[in-house]
C-alpha angles and dihedrals in degrees: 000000000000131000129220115218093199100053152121080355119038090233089201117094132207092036096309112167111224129223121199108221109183136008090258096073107271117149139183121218112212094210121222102242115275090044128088140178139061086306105020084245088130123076103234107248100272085245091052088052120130102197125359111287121235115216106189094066089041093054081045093057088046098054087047104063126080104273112215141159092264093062102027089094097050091042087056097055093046086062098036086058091038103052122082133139099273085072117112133234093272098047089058091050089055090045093055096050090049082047091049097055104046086050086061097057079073085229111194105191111117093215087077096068092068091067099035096058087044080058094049102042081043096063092045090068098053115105123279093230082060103041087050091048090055087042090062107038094047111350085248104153086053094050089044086059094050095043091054097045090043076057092053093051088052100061111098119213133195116248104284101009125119138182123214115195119177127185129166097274106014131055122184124172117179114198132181095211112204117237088252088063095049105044099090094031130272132252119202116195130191116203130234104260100272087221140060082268128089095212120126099238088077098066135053138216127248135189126194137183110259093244110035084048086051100054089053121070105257114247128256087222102074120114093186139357136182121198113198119191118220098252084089098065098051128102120285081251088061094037118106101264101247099063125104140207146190111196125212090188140006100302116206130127086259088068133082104244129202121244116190108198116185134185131196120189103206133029084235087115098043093065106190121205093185098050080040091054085043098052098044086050090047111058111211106033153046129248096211143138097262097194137050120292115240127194124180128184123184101209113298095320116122106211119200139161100013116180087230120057127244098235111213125182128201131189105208124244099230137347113311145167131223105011118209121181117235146184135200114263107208095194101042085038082223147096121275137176100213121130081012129103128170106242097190139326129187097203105171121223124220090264099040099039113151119188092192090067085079144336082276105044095223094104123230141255131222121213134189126204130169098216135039135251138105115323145195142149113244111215140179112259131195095203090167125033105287114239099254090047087063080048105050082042099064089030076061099046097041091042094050102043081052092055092043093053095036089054094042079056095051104039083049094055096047091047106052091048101083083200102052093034096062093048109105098228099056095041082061091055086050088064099041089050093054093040086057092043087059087061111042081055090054100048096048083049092063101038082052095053099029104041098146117082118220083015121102108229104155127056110264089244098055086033083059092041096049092044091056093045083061098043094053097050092048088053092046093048095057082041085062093048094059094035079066097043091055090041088056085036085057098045097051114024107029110020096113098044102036123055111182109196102217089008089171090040090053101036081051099055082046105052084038104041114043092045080055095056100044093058091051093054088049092059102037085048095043099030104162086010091056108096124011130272095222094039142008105263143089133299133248092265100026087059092055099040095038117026107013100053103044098050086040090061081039097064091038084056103051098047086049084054099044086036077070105044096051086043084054092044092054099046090049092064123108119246101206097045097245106136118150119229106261091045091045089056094035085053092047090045087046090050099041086062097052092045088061089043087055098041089054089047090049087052092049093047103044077051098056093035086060078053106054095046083057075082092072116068104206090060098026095103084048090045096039098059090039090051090041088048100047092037097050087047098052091105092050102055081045087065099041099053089041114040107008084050096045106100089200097054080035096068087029098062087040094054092043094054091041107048097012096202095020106061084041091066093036083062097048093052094054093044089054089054107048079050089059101042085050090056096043095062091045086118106057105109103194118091130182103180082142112122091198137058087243111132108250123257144167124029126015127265099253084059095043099048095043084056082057110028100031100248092310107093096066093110133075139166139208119265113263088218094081100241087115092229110135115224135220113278086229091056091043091057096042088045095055090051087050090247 
């Protein structure tokens, strides 16, 4: 009697065609190319390959045959080995169904759970326009997800025993927990990637008991976590009343119970129609779960509607705005907050940003939901630069180019006038200008190196150099400004009363030093925490402690000063009108300087004010472009209250630009003979620099002038009017360059 090994079922697969070889039922199978092995169950290796393999019609034969428990092992690996991300969207769509059938043979092997999680990282890596394309047509990426997590709950353990499988994207630990572990409750953590990836193999699971986790300081460096209470654990008789199970074994506290913990890195197999629909409708971001999607089982028990929330915590992926914590609806095949609210999150903003928060820096947010499933928090994020940030960047560049031109200007006029130059006050708005010169340059210098936001581009020791080159010329900028307020204060309010031996020396060592050594304490103090990983600036708390707070106590300063001096203006005048001449100058000039003091404060504080608003979330775009604006500008209105102003630099520049030479030498020769008038009146003794009728006490006016006007302002003349009043050598000086 002989046996026929191809019949009365063709034991080649794949369209093999089967020999048979003896009389005792051995067969050959002759393999379609592409297939390999005694049954052509096994893909031949892509290098041993005759002709290009189609998949599409690979995938077809497969999902074709009649899928069992026998084969379900060798089916899984062929795809495993067939999908990649180059697949189209049918072929995804081929690949769900087979998945979905061999989910349903309840197949309990765990070698199986090796090719099931390559398929489904796999399919997390094929392009967006393709998975889509296989969402709409047959909902074939959410079935694939069903069918894969329905896989991993059919795999049976041992007590005691778990199975840990990483791939890339997809990370899946089974565990059989004992009733010791449970009994308090159970926190599964997921770590941060190890490595610049963000792909899954370079992290690990861990699982700790609820209490023990509870008593240590939970670490920076977790990417996910799931706290479950231990009321999830309980019988179906301690259990809140609306939950439901279905047991795949006798379920009790005094049985090991399976827990199925999945990860998936990306939101690539959760395709959303309704964030899709948002973020076309919204230009400039993206309406996404920023943070990994979790998804716990505990056997076969479908838990719903528990009196204690199941606590999850997320550290998001990048960057992101208005967290809301989701869940994956099955039925709608969409994301949905019900059951879900957001307990706390400490998301930190571009101008608040915090690295010690996590391992990120992009905070993390804690969510509470009341049944399980799969989870994530969807976020806004700004993938691209947002439009107004293209905007507040140019407004930066071209602010800030205007400021640096407009000081060089000034600098250069003041400096090239030897009158001008050797007053006090405007040797103190030299020094501001170039103060404010050194940061401007700076600045320019950062935005130029480190021109992507949330993207390291320049090494973490220049990045902090450059960063405390900024923040000292921020803080002695603001020196210089009240370095101007007390010497107005000086000059008005307390010249007859106050003589201050090196004024400039000391108000130098002043504006210079202590933002020096505020900047110094801020490193030492911050150290690592000091300038920021993604741009070369402060951080959150460095920016408080350091930067926020002096200049803060600076501008209060300065309005209580110039609060003063106008108190003091307004009480000096005259009631009845009756100023004599010289007073009456002396007071305009008086007033016109503190007009362009003020002006200058207002700016800064309107600035700063601008700064200080970026703190609160729901104005910060408004208060960003208004503090970027006046900031950048600084410079600008500095030149426009000091030289355009001017009338003197006014005629100057006109009769420059209209007779070239010749108004050069115009200017020369009027310069030479208000030099010459001012020498000549060195030896008038009285002085009325006064701005009130207060009789005059204390020191005498050489010494008190010298406190103000740096040693310059000893001198004074008699008015040429006749009137005999001698008027203030600063007023004198001003007066001859037409100021």
């Amino acid at each position: 009697m002989s046996i026929d090994g191809c019949a009365p079922q063709n034991p080649c697969l794949n369209g093999g065609i089967c020999s048979t070889l003896d009389v005792f039922g051995s067969y050959s199978c002759n393999c379609p190319p592409g297939w390999t092995g005694t049954n052509c169950n096994q893909l031949v290796p892509c290098h041993d390959c005759e002709l290009p393999r189609n998949i599409t019609q690979i995938l077809e034969s497969i999902s074709e045959r009649n899928l069992t428990n026998d084969v379900a092992l060798d089916v899984s690996e062929n795809i495993a080995r067939l999908v990649t991300e180059n697949i189209s969207a049918a072929d995804v769509i081929l690949v769900s169904n087979i998945s979905s059938r061999i989910a349903d043979l309840n197949y309990t092997d765990t070698d199986i759970l090796d090719y099931v999680a390559t398929i489904a990282s796999n399919i997390a890596d094929v392009g967006m326009e393709k998975l889509r394309e296989a969402e709409e047509e047959e909902d074939a990426v959410s079935q694939f997800v069903l069918s894969f997590e329905r896989q991993l709950s059919n795999v049976q353990l041992d007590d005691g025993e778990s199975i840990s499988i990483t791939r890339p994207n997809v990370a899946v630990q089974i565990r059989s927990v004992a009733p010791d572990d449970f009994s308090q409750g159970l926190v599964i953590a997921r770590d941060l990637p190890t490595s610049s990836t963000q792909e899954l193999t370079a992290s690990h699971f861990s699982l700790h008991n609820a209490t023990d986790f509870n008593r240590r300081d939970q670490r920076n460096n977790t990417a996910a976590q799931v706290s479950i209470p231990k009321e999830i654990f309980s019988t179906p008789s301690s259990s809140s009343q609306t939950s439901t199970t279905e047991f795949d074994m006798p379920n009790n506290e005094s049985h090991y119970q399976k827990l199925v913990f999945n990860v998936y890195s990306s939101p690539s197999l959760h395709i959303s129609r309704s964030l899709r629909n948002i973020s076309e409708s919204h230009e400039g971001f993206n309406r996404s779960a920023n943070t990994l999607v979790l998804s716990l089982k505990i056997g076969r028990r479908k838990v719903e509607m528990v009196d204690e929330l199941i606590n999850f915590t997320f550290t998001p992926l990048e960057p992101g705005r208005n967290p809301v914590c989701t869940f994956w609806d099955e039925d709608l095949t969409d994301w949905s907050s019900d059951g879900c609210r957001l307990l706390s999150h400490s998301l930190p903003s571009r101008y608040n940003a915090d690295e010690s928060s996590n391992a990120t820096g992009y905070g993390r947010v804690v969510c509470g939901c009341n049944h399980l499933t799969s989870f994530a928090v969807l976020m806004d994020i700004y993938h691209e630069e947002h439009a107004l940030e293209h905007v507040y960047r140019n407004l930066s560049y071209i602010g800030c180019g205007i400021s640096i031109v407009s000081l060089i200007i000034t600098v250069g006029a003041y400096l090239s006038n030897r009158v001008l130059r050797k007053q006090q006050r405007f040797k103190i708005l030299i020094l501001l200008c170039l103060t404010l010169l050194l940061l401007y340059i700076s600045f320019v210098i950062m935005l130029v190196l480190d021109s992507t936001l949330d993207n390291r581009e320049v090494a973490p020791i220049p990045c902090a150099i450059l960063t405390a080159v900024i923040h000292y010329s921020l803080l002695s900028s603001m020196a210089w400004m009240g370095v101007e307020g007390f010497n107005a204060y000086l000059h008005i309010i307390k010249i007859f009363d106050t003589y201050i031996p090196r004024f400039m020396q000391k108000a130098t060592l002043a504006a210079c030093g202590i933002p020096a050594l505020i900047v110094t304490v801020t490193g030492a103090v911050a150290r690592k925490k000091y300038a920021h990983h993604d741009r070369c600036f402060l951080k959150f708390w460095s920016q408080i402690g350091g930067l926020l707070i002096p200049i803060g106590i600076m501008l209060l300063v300065n309005i209580v000063i110039f609060s003063m001096v106008i108190v003091r203006l307004v009480r000096s005048a005259n009631p009845e009108g009756l100023v004599r001449e010289d007073k009456r100058d002396e007071r305009r000039e008086t007033i016109n300087r503190v007009q362009i003091a003020i002006s200058n404060l207002v700016i800064l504080g309107l600035t700063w004010t601008a700064g200080f608003l970026l703190f609160i979330d729901k104005i910060s775009q408004v208060a960003e472009g208004l503090f970027i604006a006046l900031n950048a500008l600084q410079g600008f209105f500095i030149f426009l209250l000091y030289f355009v102003r001017m009338p003197f630099f006014r005629k100057q520049l006109c009769k420059t630009c209209r007779s070239g030479k010749h108004g050069r030498e115009v200017a020369s020769s009027q310069l030479h003979i208000s030099e010459t008038a001012s020498s000549s009146s060195s030896s008038t003794t009285k002085s009325t620099t006064e701005l009130t009728s207060k009789p005059t006490s204390g020191p005498t006016s050489r010494g008190n002038v010298d406190a103000v006007d740096g040693g310059e302002g000893g001198r004074s003349r008699k008015d040429t009017s006749g009137n005999g009043a001698a008027l203030p050598p600063a007023f004198i000086e001003m007066n001859n360059v037409g100021i």
